[in-house]
ZAKE-147823 format. One record per residue (C-alpha): x, y, z; residue in one letter. Coordinates in steps of 0.05 Angstrom, whole numbers, plus 5000, padded with zeros to 4 digits. Example, Ala and Ser with C-alpha at 12.3 -4.5 7.8 and 13.67 -1.06 7.14 Angstrom:
<pts>
524649105156A
527349795143S
</pts>
This chain:
<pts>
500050005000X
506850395015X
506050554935X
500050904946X
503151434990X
504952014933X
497651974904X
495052054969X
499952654983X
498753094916X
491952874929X
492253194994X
496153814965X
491153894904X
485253984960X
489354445004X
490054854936X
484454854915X
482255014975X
485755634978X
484255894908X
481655464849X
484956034803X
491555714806X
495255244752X
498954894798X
492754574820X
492754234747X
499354054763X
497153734822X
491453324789X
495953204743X
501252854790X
496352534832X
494052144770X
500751974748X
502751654815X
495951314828X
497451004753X
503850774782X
500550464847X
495650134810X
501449764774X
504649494828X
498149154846X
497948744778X
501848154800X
497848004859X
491148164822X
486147594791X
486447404723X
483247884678X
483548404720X
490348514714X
490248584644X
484849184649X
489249544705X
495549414644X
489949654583X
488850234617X
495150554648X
498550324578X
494050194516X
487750734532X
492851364529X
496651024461X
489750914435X
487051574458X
493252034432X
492351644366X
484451774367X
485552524388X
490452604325X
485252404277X
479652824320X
484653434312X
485353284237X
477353264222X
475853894269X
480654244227X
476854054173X
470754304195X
473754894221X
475455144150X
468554904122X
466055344183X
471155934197X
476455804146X
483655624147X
486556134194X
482055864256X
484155174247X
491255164241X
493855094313X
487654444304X
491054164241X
498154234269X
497153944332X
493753284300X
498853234254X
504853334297X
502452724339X
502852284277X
509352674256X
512552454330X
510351764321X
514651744255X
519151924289X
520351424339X
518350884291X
523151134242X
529651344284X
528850854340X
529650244301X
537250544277X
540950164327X
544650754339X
545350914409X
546451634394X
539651674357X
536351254416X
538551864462X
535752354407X
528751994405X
528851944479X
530652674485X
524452744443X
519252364476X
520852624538X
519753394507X
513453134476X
511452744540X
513153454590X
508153884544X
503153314538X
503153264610X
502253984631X
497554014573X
492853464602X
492653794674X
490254444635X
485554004598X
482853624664X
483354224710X
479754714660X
473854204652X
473054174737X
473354984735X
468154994684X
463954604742X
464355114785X
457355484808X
456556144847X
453456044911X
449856684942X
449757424918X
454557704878X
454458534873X
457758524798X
456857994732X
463058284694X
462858034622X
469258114579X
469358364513X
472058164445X
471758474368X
466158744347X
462958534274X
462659094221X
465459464277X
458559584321X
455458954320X
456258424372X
458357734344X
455157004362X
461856894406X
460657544453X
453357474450X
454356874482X
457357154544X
451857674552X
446757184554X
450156844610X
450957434646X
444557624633X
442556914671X
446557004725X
442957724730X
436257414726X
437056854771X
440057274822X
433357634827X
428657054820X
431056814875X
430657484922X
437657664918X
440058384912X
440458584833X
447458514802X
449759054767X
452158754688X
459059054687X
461359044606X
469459124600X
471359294535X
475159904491X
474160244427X
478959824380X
482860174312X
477359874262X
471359914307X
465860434309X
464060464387X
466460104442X
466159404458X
462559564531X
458160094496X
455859534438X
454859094494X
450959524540X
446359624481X
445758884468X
443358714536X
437859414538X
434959114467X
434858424503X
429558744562X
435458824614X
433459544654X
439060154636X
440160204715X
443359514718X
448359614668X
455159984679X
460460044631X
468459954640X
469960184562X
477460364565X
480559704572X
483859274502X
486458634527X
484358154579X
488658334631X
485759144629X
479058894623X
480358484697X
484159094727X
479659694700X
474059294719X
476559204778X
477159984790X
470660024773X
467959484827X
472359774876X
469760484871X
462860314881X
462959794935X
470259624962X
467658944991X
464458784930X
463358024904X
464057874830X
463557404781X
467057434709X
463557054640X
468156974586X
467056304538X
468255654567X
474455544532X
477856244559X
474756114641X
481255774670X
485756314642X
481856844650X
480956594727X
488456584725X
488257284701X
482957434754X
487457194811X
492957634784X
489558194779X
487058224850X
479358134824X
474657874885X
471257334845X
470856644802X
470256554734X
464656294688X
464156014618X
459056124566X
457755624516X
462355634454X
460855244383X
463354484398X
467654574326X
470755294352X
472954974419X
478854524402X
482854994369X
481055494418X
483155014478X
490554974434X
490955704439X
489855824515X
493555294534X
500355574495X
498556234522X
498555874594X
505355514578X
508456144554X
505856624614X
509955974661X
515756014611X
521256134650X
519555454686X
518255124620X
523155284587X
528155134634X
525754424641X
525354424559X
532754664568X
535154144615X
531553584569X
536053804507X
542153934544X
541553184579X
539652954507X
545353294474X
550153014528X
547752284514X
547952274443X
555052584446X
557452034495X
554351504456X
556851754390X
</pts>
């Protein structure tokens, strides 16, 4: 049972994390780990398990993740597909190149492992393991995210902040951002059906080069068509990225009530990173996702996730760097 004992412990430190914040990656990490080791426990139990049974513990620390990366490079392939029917090319590339890097890397090791070079063995090792480091942090983002998307909001909130993006024809709110409003617009209403105190819809968003109004402005004006009363909207219109849309909002919050209680909608695919963001930011409040078009969302998923890896890249890429540097040694010893 001794092999247990790490699953239990970054078990025990994913809670305590959580706990404390549930806007922080390294509870992914965490997850991640705690999976990893239990995987490992789990294998140490196979020779003393009945026949049968064994083999399904093997099937599916080993053969479900080859079967699933193998699946997930041909999902990749067809989203990207559809993407382009949908969106066109430029949408689905990051789809299209992550499918077919998979296949590419499993060329690869096919290919130069069977050299019976032992320099090449440390270069497809060197490999693996960089493939294997970015697959692993990108499945904690890809469990984690999917348990923060579970999250509800329990009791009143004061604000329902929902974050902008472009605007179509320049004053005209797209399917993407209308999503979002209406999500705010159901936290608004449920708040109220229920006898809570009304929420006030907080819209974050700036006047962009090739846009006619402001994103908050076009936004505001959505939700008043849609039946929500002027008084419950308030504007934050000065902000043009993410991270000025969390701290102007912020402002804004903080002016009116400095105990205020938020909540932030962004699309489903943006909540984890934007409740990153949040955290940073010093913005009182969790993060919810609005549904996003099932085609749209793997690509999208791609994108946060390298913008994730790249905000933690002095940690990455050290560990990157160590991989090649170990690789580099091996292959030149083995040469």
């Amino acid at each position: 049972m001794y092999a247990f004992v790490p699953a239990a412990l970054f078990l025990v430190l994913f809670g305590v994390s959580v706990r404390e914040d549930r806007r922080r990656f390294r509870n992914a990490v965490y997850l991640g780990l705690t999976l990893i080791f239990l995987s490992v426990a789990l294998l140490t139990l196979v020779p003393y398990l009945p026949a049968g049974l064994d083999t399904a513990v093997v099937a599916l620390v080993f053969l479900v993740p080859a079967l699933g990366t193998i699946a997930l490079g041909f999902f990749l392939i067809g989203n990207a597909v559809t993407v382009i029917r949908k969106e066109g090319r430029r949408p689905a590339l990051l789809s299209f190149a992550a499918g077919m890097g998979i296949f590419a890397l499993i060329a690869f090791v096919l290919t130069l492992g069977n050299r019976g070079s032992q320099a090449w063995d440390a270069v497809v090792v060197g490999v693996v393991l960089l493939a294997g480091y970015v697959s692993f942090l990108f499945l904690c983002f890809l469990a984690y995210a999917f348990l923060y998307g579970r999250i509800t909001v329990h009791g009143d909130v004061d604000f329902v902040v929902m974050l902008g993006s472009g605007l179509i024809g320049g004053d005209r709110v797209p399917p993407l951002l209308a999503s979002r409003l209406r999500k705010g617009r159901e936290i608004h209403d449920a708040q109220i059906a229920r006898g809570g105190r009304v929420p006030l819809l907080l819209t974050s968003g700036g006047k962009g080069s090739d846009e006619k109004l402001a994103e908050a402005r076009a936004m505001a004006d959505w939700l008043i068509a849609e039946g929500v009363p002027q008084e419950h909207v308030r504007l934050e219109d000065r902000s043009r990225t993410t991270e000025e849309n969390l701290l102007f909002s912020r402002t804004v919050m903080e002016a009116a009530d400095p105990g205020y209680r938020c909540v932030v909608v962004t699309n489903n695919f943006h909540a984890f990173r934007a409740a990153m963001m949040a955290r940073k930011a010093g913005v009182n409040g969790q993060v919810l996702g609005s549904p996003t078009a099932k085609y749209f969302w793997p690509s999208a998923t791609i994108r946060e996730f390298v913008a994730v890896f790249w905000e933690h890249r002095i940690v990455n890429l050290g560990i990157c760097g160590a991989i090649v540097a170990l690789t580099a040694a091996l292959a030149a010893v083995s040469a």
